[in-house]
PyMOL Python script that loads the backbone (N, CA, C, O; Angstrom):
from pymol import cmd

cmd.read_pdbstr("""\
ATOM      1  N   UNK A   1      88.403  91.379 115.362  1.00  0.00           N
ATOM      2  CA  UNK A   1      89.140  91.718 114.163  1.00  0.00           C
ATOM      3  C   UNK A   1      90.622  91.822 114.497  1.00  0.00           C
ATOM      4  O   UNK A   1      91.079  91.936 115.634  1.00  0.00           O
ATOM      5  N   UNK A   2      91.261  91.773 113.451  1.00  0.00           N
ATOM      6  CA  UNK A   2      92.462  91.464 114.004  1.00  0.00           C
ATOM      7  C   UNK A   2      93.490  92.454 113.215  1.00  0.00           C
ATOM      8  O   UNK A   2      93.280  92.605 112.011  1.00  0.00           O
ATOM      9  N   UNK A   3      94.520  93.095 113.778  1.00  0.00           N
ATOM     10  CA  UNK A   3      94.481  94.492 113.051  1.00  0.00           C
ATOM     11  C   UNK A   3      96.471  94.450 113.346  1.00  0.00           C
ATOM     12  O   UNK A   3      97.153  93.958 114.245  1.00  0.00           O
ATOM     13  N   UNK A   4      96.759  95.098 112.295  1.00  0.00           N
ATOM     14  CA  UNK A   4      98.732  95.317 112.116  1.00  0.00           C
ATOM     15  C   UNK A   4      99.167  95.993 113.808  1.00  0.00           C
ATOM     16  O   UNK A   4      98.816  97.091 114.240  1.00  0.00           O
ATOM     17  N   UNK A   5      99.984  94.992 114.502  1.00  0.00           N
ATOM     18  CA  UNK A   5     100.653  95.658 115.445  1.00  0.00           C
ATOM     19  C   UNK A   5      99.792  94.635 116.661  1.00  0.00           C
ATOM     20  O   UNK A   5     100.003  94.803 117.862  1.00  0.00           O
ATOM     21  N   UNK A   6      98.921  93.694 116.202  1.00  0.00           N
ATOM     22  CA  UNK A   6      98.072  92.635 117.495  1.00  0.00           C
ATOM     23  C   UNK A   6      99.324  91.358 117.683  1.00  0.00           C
ATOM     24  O   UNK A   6     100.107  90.946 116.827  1.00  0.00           O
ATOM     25  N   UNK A   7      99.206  91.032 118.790  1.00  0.00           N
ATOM     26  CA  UNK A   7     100.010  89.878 119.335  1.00  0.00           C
ATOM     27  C   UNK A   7      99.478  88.501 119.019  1.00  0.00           C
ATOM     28  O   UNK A   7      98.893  87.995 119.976  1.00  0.00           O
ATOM     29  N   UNK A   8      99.522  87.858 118.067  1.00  0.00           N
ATOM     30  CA  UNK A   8      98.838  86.373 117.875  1.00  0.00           C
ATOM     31  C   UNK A   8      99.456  85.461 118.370  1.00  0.00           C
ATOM     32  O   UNK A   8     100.561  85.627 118.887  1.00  0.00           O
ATOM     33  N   UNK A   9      98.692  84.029 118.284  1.00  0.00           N
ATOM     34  CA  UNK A   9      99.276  83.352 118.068  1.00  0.00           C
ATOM     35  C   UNK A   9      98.687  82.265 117.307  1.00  0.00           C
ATOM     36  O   UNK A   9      97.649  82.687 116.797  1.00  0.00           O
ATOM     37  N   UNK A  10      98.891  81.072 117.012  1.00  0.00           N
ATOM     38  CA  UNK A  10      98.128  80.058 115.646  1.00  0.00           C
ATOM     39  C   UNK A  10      97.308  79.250 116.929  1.00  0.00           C
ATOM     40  O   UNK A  10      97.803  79.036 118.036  1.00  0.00           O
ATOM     41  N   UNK A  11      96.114  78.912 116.547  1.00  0.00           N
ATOM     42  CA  UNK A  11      95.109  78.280 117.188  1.00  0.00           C
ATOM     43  C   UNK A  11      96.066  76.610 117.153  1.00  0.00           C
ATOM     44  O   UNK A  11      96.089  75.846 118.118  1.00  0.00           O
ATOM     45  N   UNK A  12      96.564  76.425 116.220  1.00  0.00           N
ATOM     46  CA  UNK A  12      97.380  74.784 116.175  1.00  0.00           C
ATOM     47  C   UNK A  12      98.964  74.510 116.997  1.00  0.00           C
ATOM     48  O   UNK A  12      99.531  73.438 117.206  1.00  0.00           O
ATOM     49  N   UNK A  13      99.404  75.939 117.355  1.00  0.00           N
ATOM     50  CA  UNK A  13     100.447  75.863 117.577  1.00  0.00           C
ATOM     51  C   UNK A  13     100.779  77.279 119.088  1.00  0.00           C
ATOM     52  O   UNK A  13     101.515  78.266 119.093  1.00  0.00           O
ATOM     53  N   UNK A  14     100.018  76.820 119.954  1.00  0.00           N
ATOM     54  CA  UNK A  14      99.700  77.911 120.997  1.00  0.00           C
ATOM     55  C   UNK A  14     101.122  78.761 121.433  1.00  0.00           C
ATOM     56  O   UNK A  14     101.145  79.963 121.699  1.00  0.00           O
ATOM     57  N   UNK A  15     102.168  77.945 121.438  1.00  0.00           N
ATOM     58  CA  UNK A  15     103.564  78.520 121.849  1.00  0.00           C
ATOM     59  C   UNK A  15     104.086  79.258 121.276  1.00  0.00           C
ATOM     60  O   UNK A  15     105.048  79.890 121.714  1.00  0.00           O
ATOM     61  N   UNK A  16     103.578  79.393 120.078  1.00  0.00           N
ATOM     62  CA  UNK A  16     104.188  80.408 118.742  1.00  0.00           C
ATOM     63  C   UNK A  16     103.822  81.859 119.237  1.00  0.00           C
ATOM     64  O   UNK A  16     102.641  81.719 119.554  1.00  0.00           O
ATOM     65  N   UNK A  17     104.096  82.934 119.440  1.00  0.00           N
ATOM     66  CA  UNK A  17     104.023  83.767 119.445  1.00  0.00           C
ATOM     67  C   UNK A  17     104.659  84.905 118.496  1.00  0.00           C
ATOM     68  O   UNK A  17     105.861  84.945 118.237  1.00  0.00           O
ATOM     69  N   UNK A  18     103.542  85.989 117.924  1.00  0.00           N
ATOM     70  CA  UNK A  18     104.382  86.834 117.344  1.00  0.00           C
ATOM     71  C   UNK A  18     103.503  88.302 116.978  1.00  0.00           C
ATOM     72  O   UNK A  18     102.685  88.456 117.885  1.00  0.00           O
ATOM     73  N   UNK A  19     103.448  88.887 116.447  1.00  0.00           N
ATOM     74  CA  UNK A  19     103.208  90.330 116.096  1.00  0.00           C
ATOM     75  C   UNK A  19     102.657  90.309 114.461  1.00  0.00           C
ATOM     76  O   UNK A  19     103.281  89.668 113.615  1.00  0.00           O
ATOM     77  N   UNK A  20     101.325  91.141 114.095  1.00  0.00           N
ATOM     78  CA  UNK A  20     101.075  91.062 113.090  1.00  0.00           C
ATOM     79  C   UNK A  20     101.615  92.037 112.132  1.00  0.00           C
ATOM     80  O   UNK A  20     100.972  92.926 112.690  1.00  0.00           O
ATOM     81  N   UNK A  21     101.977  92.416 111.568  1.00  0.00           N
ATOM     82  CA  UNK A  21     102.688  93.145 110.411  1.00  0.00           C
ATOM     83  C   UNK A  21     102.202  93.632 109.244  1.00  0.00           C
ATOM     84  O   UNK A  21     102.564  94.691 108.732  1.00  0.00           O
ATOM     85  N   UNK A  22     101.190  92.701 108.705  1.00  0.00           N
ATOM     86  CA  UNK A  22     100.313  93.106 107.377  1.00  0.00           C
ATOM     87  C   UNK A  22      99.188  92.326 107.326  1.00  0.00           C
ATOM     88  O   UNK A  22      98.772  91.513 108.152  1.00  0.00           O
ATOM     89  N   UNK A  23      98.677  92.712 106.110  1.00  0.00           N
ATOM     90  CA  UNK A  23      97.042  91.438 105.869  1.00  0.00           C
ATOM     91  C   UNK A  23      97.196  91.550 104.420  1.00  0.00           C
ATOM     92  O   UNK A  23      97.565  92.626 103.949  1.00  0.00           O
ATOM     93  N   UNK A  24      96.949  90.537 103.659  1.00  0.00           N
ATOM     94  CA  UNK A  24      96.634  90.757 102.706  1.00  0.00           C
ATOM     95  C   UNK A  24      95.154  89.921 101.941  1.00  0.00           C
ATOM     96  O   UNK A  24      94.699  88.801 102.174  1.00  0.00           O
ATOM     97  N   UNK A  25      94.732  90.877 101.077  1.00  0.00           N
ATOM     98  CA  UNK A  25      93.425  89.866 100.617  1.00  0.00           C
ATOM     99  C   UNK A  25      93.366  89.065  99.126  1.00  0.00           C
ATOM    100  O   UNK A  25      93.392  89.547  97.993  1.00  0.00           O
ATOM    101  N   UNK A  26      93.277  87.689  99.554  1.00  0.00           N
ATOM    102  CA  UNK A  26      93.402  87.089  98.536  1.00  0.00           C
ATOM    103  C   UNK A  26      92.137  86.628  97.918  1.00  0.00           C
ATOM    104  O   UNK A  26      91.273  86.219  98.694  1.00  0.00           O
ATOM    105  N   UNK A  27      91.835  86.627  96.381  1.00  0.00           N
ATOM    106  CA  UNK A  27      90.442  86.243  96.060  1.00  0.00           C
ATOM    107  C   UNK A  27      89.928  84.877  96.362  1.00  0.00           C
ATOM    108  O   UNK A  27      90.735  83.962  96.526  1.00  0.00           O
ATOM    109  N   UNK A  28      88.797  84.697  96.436  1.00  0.00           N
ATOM    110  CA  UNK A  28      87.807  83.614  96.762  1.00  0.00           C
ATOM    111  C   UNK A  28      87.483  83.155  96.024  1.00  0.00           C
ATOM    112  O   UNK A  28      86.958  83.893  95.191  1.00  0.00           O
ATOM    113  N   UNK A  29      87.500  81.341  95.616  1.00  0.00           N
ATOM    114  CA  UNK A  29      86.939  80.932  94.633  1.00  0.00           C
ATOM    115  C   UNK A  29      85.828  80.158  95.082  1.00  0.00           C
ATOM    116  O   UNK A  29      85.485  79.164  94.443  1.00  0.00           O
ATOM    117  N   UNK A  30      85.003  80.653  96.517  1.00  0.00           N
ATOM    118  CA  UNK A  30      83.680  79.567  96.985  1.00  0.00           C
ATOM    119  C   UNK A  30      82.794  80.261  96.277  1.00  0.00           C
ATOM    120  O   UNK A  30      82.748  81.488  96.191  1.00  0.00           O
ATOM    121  N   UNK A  31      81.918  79.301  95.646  1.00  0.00           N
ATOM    122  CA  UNK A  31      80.636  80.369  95.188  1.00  0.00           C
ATOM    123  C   UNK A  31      79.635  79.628  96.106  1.00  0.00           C
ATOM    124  O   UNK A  31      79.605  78.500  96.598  1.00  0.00           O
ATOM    125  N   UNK A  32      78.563  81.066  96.154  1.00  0.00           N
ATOM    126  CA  UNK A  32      77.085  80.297  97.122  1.00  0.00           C
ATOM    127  C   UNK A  32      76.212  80.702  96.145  1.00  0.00           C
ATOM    128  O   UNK A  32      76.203  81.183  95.012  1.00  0.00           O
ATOM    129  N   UNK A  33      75.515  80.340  96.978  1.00  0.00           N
ATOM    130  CA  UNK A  33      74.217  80.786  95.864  1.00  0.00           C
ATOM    131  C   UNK A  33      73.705  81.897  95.351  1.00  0.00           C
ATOM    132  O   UNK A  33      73.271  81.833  94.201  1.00  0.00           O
ATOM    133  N   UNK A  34      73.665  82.683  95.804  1.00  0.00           N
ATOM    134  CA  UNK A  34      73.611  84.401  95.772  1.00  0.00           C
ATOM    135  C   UNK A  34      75.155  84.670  94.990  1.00  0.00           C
ATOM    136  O   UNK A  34      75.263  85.757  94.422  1.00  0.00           O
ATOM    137  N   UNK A  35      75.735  84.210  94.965  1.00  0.00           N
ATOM    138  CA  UNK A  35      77.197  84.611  94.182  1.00  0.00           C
ATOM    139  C   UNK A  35      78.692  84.228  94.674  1.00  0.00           C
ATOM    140  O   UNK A  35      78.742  83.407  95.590  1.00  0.00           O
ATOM    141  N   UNK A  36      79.696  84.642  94.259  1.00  0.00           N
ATOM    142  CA  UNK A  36      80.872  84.408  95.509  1.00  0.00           C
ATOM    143  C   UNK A  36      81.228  85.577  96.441  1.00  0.00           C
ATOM    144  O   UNK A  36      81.020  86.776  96.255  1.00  0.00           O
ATOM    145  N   UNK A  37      81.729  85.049  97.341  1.00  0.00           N
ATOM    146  CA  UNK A  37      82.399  86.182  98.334  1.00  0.00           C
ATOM    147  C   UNK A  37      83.319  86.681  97.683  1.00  0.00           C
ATOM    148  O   UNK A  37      83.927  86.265  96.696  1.00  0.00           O
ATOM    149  N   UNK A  38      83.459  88.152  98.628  1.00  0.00           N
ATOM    150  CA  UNK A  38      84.273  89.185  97.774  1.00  0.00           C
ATOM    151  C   UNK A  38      86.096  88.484  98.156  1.00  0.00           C
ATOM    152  O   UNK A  38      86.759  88.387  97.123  1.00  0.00           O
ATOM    153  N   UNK A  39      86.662  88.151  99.131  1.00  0.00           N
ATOM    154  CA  UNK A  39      88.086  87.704  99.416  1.00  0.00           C
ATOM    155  C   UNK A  39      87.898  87.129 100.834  1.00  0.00           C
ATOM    156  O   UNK A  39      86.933  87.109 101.598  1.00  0.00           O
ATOM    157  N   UNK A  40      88.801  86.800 100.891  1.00  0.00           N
ATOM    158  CA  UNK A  40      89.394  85.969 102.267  1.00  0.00           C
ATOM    159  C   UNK A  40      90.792  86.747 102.398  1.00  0.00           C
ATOM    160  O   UNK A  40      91.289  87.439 101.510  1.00  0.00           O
ATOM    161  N   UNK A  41      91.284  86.526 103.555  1.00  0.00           N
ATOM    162  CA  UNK A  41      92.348  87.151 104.311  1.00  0.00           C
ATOM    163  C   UNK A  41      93.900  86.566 105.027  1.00  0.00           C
ATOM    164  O   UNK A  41      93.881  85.751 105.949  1.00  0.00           O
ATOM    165  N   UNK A  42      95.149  87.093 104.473  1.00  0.00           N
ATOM    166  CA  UNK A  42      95.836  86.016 104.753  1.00  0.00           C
ATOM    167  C   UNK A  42      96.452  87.555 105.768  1.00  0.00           C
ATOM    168  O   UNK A  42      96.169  88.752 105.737  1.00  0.00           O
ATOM    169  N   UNK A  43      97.356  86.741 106.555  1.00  0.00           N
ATOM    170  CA  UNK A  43      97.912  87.674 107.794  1.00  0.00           C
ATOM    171  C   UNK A  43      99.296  88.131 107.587  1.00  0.00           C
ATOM    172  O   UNK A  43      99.297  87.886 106.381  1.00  0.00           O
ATOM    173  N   UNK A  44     100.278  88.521 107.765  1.00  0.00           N
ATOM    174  CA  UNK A  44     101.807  88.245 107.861  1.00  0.00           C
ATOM    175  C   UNK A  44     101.700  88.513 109.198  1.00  0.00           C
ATOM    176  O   UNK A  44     101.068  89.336 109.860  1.00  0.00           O
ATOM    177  N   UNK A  45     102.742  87.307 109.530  1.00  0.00           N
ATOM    178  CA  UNK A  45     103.146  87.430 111.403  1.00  0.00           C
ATOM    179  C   UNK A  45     105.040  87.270 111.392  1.00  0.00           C
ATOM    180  O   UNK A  45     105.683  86.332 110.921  1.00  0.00           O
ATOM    181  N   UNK A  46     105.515  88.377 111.995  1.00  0.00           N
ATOM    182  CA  UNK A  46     106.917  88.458 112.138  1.00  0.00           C
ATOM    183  C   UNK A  46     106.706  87.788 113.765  1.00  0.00           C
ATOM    184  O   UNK A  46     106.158  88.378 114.696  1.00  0.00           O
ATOM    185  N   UNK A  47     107.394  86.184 113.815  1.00  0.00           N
ATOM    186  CA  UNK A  47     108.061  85.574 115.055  1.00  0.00           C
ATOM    187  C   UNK A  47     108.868  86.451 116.280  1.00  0.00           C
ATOM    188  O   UNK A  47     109.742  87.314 116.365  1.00  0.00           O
ATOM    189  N   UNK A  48     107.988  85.649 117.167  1.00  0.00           N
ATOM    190  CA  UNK A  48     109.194  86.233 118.550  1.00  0.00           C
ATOM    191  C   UNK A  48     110.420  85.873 117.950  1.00  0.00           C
ATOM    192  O   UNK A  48     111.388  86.632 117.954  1.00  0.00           O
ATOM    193  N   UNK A  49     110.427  84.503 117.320  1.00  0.00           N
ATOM    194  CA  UNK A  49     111.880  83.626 117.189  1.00  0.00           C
ATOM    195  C   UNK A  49     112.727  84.719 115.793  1.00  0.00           C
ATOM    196  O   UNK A  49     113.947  84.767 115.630  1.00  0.00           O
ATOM    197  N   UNK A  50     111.676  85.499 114.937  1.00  0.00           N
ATOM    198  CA  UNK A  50     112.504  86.008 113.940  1.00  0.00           C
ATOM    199  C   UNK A  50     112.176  85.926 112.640  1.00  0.00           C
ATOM    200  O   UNK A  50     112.587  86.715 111.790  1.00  0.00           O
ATOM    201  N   UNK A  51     111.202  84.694 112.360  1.00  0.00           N
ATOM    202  CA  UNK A  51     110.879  84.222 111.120  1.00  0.00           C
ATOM    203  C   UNK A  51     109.358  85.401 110.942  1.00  0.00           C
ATOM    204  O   UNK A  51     108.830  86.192 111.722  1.00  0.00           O
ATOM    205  N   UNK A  52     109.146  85.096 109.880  1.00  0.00           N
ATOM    206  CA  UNK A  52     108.032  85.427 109.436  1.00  0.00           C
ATOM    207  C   UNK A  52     107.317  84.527 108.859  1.00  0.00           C
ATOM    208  O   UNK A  52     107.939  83.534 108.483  1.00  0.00           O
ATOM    209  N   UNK A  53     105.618  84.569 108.566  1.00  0.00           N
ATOM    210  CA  UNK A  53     105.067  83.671 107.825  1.00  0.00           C
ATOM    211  C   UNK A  53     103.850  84.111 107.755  1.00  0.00           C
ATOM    212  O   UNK A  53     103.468  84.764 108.726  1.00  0.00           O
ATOM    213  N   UNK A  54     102.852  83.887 106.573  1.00  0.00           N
ATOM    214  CA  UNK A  54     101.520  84.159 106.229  1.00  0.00           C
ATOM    215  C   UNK A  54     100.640  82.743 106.778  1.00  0.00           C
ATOM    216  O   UNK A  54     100.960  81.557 106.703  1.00  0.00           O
ATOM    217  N   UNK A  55      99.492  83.351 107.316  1.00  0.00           N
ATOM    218  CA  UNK A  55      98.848  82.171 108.171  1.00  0.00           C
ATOM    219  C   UNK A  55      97.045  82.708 107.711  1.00  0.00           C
ATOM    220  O   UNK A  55      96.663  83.878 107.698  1.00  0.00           O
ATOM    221  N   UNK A  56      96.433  81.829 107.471  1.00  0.00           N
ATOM    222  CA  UNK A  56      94.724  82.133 106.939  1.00  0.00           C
ATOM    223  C   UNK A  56      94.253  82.761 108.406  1.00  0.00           C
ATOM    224  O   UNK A  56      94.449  82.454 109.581  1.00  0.00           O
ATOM    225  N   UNK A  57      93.744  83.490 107.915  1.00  0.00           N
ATOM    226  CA  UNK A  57      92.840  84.372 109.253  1.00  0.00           C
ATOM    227  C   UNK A  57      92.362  83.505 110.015  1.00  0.00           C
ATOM    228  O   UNK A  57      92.653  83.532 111.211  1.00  0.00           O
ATOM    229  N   UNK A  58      91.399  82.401 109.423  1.00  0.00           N
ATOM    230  CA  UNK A  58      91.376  81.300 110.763  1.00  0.00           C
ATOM    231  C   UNK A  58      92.212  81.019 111.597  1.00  0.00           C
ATOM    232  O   UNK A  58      91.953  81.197 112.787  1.00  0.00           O
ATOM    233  N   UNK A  59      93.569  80.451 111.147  1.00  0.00           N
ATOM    234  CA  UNK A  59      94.322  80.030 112.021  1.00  0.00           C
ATOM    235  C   UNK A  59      94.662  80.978 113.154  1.00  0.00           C
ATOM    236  O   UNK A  59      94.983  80.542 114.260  1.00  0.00           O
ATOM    237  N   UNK A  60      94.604  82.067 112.928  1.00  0.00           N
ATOM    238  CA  UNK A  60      95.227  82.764 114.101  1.00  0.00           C
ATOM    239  C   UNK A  60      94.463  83.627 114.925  1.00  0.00           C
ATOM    240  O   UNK A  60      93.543  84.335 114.517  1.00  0.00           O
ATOM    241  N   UNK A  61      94.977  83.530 116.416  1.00  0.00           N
ATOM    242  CA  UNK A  61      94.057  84.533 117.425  1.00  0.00           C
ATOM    243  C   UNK A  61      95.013  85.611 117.964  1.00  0.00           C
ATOM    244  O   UNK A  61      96.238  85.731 117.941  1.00  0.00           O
ATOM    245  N   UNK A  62      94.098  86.285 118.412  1.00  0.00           N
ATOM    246  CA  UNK A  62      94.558  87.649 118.923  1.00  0.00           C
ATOM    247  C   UNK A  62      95.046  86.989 120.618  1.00  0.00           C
ATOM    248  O   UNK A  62      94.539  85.996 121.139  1.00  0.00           O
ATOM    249  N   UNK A  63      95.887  87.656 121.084  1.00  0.00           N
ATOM    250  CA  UNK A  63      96.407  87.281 122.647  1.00  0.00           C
ATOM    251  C   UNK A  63      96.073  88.634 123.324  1.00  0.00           C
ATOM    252  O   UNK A  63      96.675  89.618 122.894  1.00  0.00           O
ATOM    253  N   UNK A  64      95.383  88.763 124.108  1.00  0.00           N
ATOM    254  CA  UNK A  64      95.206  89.793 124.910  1.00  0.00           C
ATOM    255  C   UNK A  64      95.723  90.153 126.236  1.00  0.00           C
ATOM    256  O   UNK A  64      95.380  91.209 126.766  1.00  0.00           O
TER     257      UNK A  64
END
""", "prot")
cmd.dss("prot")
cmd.show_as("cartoon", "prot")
cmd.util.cbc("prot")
cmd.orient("prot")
């Protein structure tokens, strides 16, 4: 799990490094069969370099 204050970085872009800052949950429009999921999860990551940017929980891993 990946939690405000973890060191990521994007599974596509390994050099990126940065610090997580927030999460936010955005609704889901997959339905299954039993119904839809309750949300999916977007991240905010403040850059080593300075920038910031929201990245889908997939994309990003924790650096340990």
């Amino acid at each position: 799990m990946i939690k405000d204050g973890d060191r990521v970085s994007l599974f596509h872009n390994i050099g990126k490094v940065g610090v997580v800052v927030g999460r936010r949950a955005i609704k889901s429009t997959l339905w299954h069969t039993g119904g839809s999921s309750s949300h999916t999860w977007r991240i905010l990551i403040q850059w080593d370099d300075g920038t910031r940017t929201e990245e889908k929980i997939g994309d990003v891993m924790r650096l340990d």
